[in-house]
C-alpha positions as CSV (number, residue, x, y, z in Angstrom):
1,X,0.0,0.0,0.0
2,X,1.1,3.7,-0.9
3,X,2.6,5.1,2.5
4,X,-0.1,7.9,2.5
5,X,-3.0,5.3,2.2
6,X,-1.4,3.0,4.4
7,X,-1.2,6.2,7.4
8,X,-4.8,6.8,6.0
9,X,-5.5,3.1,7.0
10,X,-4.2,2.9,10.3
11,X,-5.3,6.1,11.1
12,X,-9.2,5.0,9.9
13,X,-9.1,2.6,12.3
14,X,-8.7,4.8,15.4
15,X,-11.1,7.8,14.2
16,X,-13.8,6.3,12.3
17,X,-15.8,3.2,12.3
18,X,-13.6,0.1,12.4
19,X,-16.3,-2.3,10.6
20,X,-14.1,-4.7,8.2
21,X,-17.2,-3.5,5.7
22,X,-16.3,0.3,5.9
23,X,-12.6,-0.8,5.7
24,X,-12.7,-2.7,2.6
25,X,-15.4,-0.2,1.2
26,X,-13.1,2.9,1.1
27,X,-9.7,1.3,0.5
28,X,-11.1,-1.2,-2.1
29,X,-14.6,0.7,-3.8
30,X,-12.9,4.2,-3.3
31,X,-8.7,3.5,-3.3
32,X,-9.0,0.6,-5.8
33,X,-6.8,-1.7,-3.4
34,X,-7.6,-5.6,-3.4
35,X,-9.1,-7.3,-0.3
36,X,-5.5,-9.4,-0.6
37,X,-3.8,-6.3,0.2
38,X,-6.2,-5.2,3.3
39,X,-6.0,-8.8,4.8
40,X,-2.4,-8.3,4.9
41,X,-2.3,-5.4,7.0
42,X,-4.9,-6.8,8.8
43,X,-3.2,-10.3,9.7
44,X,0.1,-7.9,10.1
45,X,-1.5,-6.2,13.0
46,X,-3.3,-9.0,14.4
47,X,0.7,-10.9,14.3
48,X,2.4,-8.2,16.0
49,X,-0.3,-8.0,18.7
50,X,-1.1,-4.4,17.8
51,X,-4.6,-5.4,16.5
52,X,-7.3,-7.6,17.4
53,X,-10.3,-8.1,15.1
54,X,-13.8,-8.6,17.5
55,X,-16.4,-10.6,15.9
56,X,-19.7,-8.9,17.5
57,X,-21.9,-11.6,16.7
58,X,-19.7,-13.4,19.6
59,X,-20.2,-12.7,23.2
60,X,-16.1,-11.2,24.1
61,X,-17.5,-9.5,27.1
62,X,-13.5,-9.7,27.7
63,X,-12.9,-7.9,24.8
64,X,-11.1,-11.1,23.3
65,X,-11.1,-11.2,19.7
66,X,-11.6,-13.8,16.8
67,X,-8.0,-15.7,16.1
68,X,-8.5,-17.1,12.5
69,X,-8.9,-14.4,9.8
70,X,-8.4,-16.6,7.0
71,X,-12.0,-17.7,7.8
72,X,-13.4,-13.7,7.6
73,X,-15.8,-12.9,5.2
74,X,-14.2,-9.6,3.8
75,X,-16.9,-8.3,1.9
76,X,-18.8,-4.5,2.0
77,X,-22.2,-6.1,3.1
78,X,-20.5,-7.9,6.1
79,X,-20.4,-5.8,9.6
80,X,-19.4,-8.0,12.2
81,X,-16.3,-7.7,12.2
82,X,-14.5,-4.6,13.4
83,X,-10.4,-4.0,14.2
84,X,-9.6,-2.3,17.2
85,X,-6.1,-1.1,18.3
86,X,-4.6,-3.1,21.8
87,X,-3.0,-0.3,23.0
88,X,-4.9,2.8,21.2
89,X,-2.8,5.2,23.7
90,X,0.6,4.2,22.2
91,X,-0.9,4.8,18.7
92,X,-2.8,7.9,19.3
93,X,0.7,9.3,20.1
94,X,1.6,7.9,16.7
95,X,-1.0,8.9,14.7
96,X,-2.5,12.0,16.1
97,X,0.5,14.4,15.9
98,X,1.7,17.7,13.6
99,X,3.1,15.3,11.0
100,X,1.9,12.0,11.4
101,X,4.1,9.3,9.6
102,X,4.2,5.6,9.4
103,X,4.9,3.7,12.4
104,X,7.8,2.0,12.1
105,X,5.7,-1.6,13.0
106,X,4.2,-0.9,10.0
107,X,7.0,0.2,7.4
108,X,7.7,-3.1,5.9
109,X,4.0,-2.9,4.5
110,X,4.9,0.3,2.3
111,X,4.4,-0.4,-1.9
112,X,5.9,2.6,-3.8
């Protein structure tokens, strides 16, 4: 993903409405990325422990979320699913500054 969508992406997440449907909405109907790409970052997050994806047809009352995304249904009409930062503080400080940029945790994912 371009670095400036993939700051928009990670910044979507925080500010607007995490639903996997909105996601893949904007970044595939609007952006023209593939659902490959989005699962990527997704799974990416989800690995490094900085994401967890909540299936709200489950009852988490924990907060625990789903474990295998290969199994998600990644299409627009789907809104179960939602992403959710683990620690939103840490990122907030990343995100939500004068010039945001990249985090590095999410570098390797930049496509020129």
């Amino acid at each position: 993903m371009r670095e400036k969508d993939l700051l928009r992406f990670l910044t979507f997440i925080a500010e607007e409405d995490a639903q996997i449907s909105t996601i893949v909405g904007f970044f595939i109907n609007q952006l023209g990325y593939d659902v490959k790409s989005i699962n990527q970052i997704v799974n990416h997050g989800v690995t490094m422990n900085i994401f967890q994806v909540i299936d709200n047809d489950q009852d988490f009352g924990n907060g625990i979320g789903i474990h295998g995304l290969s199994e998600m249904d990644w299409s627009t009409s789907i809104v179960k699913y939602e992403i959710h930062y683990n620690d939103f503080e840490d990122y907030r400080k990343k995100l939500f500054v004068a010039n945001p940029k990249v985090p590095r945790e999410f570098t390797c994912l930049i496509e020129e």
